[in-house]
C-alpha positions in Angstrom: 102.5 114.7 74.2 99.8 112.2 74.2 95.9 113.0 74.8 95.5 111.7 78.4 98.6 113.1 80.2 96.9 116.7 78.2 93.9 116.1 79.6 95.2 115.3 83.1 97.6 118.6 83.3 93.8 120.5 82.3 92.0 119.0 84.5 94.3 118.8 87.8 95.0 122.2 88.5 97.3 122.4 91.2 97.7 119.2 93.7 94.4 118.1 95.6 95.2 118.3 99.2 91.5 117.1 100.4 88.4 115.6 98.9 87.2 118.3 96.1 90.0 120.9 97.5 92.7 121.8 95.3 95.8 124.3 95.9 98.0 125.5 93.2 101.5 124.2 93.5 103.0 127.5 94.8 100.8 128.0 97.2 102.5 125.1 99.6 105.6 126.1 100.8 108.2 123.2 101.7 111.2 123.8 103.8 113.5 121.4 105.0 116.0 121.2 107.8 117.6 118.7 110.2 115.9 116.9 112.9 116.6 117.1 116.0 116.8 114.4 118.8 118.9 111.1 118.5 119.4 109.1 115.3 123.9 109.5 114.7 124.5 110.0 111.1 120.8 110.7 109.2 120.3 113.2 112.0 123.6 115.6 111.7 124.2 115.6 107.9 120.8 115.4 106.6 117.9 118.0 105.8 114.7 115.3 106.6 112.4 117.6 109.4 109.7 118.6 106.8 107.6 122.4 107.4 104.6 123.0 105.0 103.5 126.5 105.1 100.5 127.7 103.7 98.1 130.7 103.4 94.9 129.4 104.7 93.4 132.6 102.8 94.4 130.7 99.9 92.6 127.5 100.8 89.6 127.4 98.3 87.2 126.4 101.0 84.5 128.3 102.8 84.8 131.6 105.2 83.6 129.2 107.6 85.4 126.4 106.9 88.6 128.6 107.4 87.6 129.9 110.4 87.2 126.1 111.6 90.9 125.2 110.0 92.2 128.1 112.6 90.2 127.2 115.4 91.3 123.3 114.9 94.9 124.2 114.3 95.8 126.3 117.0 99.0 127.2 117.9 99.9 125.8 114.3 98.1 129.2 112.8 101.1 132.4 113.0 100.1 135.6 112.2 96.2 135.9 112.4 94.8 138.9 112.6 91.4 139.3 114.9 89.0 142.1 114.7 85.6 142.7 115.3 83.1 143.5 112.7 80.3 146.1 112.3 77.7 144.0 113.7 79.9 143.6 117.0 81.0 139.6 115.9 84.8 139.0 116.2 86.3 137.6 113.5 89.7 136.4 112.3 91.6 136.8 109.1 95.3 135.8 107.5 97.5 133.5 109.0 99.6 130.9 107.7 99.4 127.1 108.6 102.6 125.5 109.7 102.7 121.8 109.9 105.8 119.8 110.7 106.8 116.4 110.5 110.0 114.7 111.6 109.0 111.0 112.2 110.2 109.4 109.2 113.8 109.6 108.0 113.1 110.4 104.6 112.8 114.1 103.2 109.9 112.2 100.7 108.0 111.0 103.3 108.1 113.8 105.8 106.8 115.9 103.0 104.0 112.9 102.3 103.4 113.0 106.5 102.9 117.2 106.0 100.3 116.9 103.6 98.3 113.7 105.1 98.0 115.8 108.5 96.9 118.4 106.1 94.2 116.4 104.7 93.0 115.0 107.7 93.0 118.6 109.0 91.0 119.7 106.3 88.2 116.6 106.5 87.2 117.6 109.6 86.9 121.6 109.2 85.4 121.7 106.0 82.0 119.6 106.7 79.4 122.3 108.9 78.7 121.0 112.1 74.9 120.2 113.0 73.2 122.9 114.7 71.7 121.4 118.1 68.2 122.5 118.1 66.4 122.6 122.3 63.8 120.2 122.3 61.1 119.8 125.1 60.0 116.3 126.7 56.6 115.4 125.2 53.3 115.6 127.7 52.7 112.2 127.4 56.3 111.1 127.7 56.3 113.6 130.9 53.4 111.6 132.0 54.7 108.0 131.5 57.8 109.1 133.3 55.6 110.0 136.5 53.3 106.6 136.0 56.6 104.8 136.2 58.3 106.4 139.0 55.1 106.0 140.9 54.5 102.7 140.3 58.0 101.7 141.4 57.5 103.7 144.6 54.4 101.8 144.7 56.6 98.2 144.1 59.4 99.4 146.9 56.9 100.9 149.3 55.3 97.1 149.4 58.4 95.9 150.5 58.5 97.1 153.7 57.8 95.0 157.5 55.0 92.3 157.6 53.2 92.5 160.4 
């Protein structure tokens, strides 16, 4: 065994689903079965419909960011359990992720479709949202608002009958 492809086992654990997220290998579950719709031969002798399952407990991201992965999934989420904590917040926990992909006609890349939705999934619930802070119209813009709207009542009211 040579240096790098050491180093590269050591340093990869596990397959890197997202940006800075990686899952150990066992933790995505792959089953394959036939896809349904038309498409003659590939469809009735061949496994290709792709279903990733996995834990999204086991997801090394944030609380929040898994709470964010449930609420963005869905229907997609089986098994969550909701209950409401001591300070009266409800909260959710467990569930398994279920993502399915059929489009392609290959097991390979119905697998590679799986984890891309994953991905994409996962880019937009791990990043907080920004928290939209109430802000108040400045006096002086207050002001320059009326000025304005006086001044163009002042503009229309000069455009009425001549005498």
């Amino acid at each position: 065994m040579n240096g790098r492809a050491h180093n590269a086992s050591k340093e990869g654990e596990g397959v890197e689903i997202a940006p800075g997220v990686r899952v150990p290998e066992h933790a995505l579950r792959f089953a394959f079965a036939r896809s349904g719709g038309p498409g003659g031969q590939n469809v009735n002798k061949l496994e290709t419909k792709a279903e990733l399952r996995i834990d999204v407990d086991a997801l090394p991201i944030s609380g929040r960011a898994r709470g964010r992965v449930r609420a963005l999934a869905g229907d997609r989420v089986l098994g969550v359990e909701t209950f409401v904590d001591e300070l009266g917040i409800s909260r959710s926990r467990g569930g398994e992720l279920l993502i399915v992909s059929q489009e392609h006609r290959s097991q390979s890349q119905n697998k590679g479709e799986c984890l891309r939705k994953l991905r994409e999934l996962l880019i937009r619930a791990i990043p907080e949202p920004k928290v939209r802070r109430k802000t108040k119209p400045t006096r002086s813009s207050k002001e320059r608002r009326l000025t304005e709207k006086k001044s163009r009542g002042d503009i229309k009211r000069g455009r009425g009958k001549v005498d």
